[in-house]
N, C-alpha and C positions, 0 to 999 in steps of 0.2 A: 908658432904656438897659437890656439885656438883662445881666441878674448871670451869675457865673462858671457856673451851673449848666446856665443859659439855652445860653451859650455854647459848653459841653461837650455839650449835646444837640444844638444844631444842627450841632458838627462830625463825629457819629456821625453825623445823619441824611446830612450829606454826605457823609460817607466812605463811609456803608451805599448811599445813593444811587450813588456813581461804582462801586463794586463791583457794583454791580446794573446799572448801563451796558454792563460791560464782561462780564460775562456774558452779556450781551443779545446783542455787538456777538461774543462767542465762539461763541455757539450759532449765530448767524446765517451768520456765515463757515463752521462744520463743516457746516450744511445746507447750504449754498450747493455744500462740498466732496461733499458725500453725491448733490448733486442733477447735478454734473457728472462724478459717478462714474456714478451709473445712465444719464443719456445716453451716456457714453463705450462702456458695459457694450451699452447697446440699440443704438448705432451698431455694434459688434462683432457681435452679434448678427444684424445685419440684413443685414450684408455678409457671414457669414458663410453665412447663409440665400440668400441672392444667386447668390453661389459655389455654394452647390449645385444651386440651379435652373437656376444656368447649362450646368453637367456633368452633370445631369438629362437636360435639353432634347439637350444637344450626344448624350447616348447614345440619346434617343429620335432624332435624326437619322441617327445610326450604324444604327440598328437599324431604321429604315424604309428605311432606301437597301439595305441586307442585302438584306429582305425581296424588296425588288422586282427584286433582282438574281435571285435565289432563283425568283421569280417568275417573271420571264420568261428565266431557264434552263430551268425544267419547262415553259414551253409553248412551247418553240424544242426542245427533247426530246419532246416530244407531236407536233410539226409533224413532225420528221425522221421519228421510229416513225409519225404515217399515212402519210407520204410512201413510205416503208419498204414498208408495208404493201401501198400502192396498188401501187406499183412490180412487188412477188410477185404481187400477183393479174393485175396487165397479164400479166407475165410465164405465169404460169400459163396464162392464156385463152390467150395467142400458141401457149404447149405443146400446148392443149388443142386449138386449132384444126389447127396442124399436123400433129398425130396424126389427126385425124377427117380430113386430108385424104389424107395415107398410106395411112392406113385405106381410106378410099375409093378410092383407086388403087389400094391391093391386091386390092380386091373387084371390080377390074373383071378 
């Protein structure tokens, strides 16, 4: 049988032992807390990164539909100014013939 001494050492080893459990089973739980804070933190992160890409894209949409509006206003403005264009010069020739025909029946 194990004497009083025996006895008092193996109840420190087991007290020192369950002490050492439960720091074991403490550390494990705050990692555990540590380890579903840093997902919580990267899920934030990710969504929030998300959301921006989102309103990114949604302005690069804005701003290409601008463009081409922009766009094909200056070549519907370019079509009228030659149409413009055309039009004066028909006009002119028509002036121009008309005079050369005056002209000519005045010189007769």
């Amino acid at each position: 049988m194990a004497s009083g001494a025996d006895q008092g050492e193996i109840y420190a080893l087991q007290t020192e032992n369950r002490h050492l459990k439960e720091m074991v089973e403490a550390m494990r739980e705050e990692l555990e807390k540590m380890r579903i804070g840093e997902q919580e933190r990267l899920q934030q992160a990710l969504a929030a990164a998300g959301d921006e890409i989102g309103h990114l894209k949604g302005m690069i949409v804005a701003l290409r539909e601008a463009l081409e509006r922009r766009q094909i206003a200056h070549e519907e403005k370019c079509q009228a100014i030659e149409q413009a264009a055309r039009d004066e010069a028909k006009q002119l020739q028509e002036m121009i013939r008309a005079l050369r025909e005056k002209l000519a029946g005045s010189a007769q």
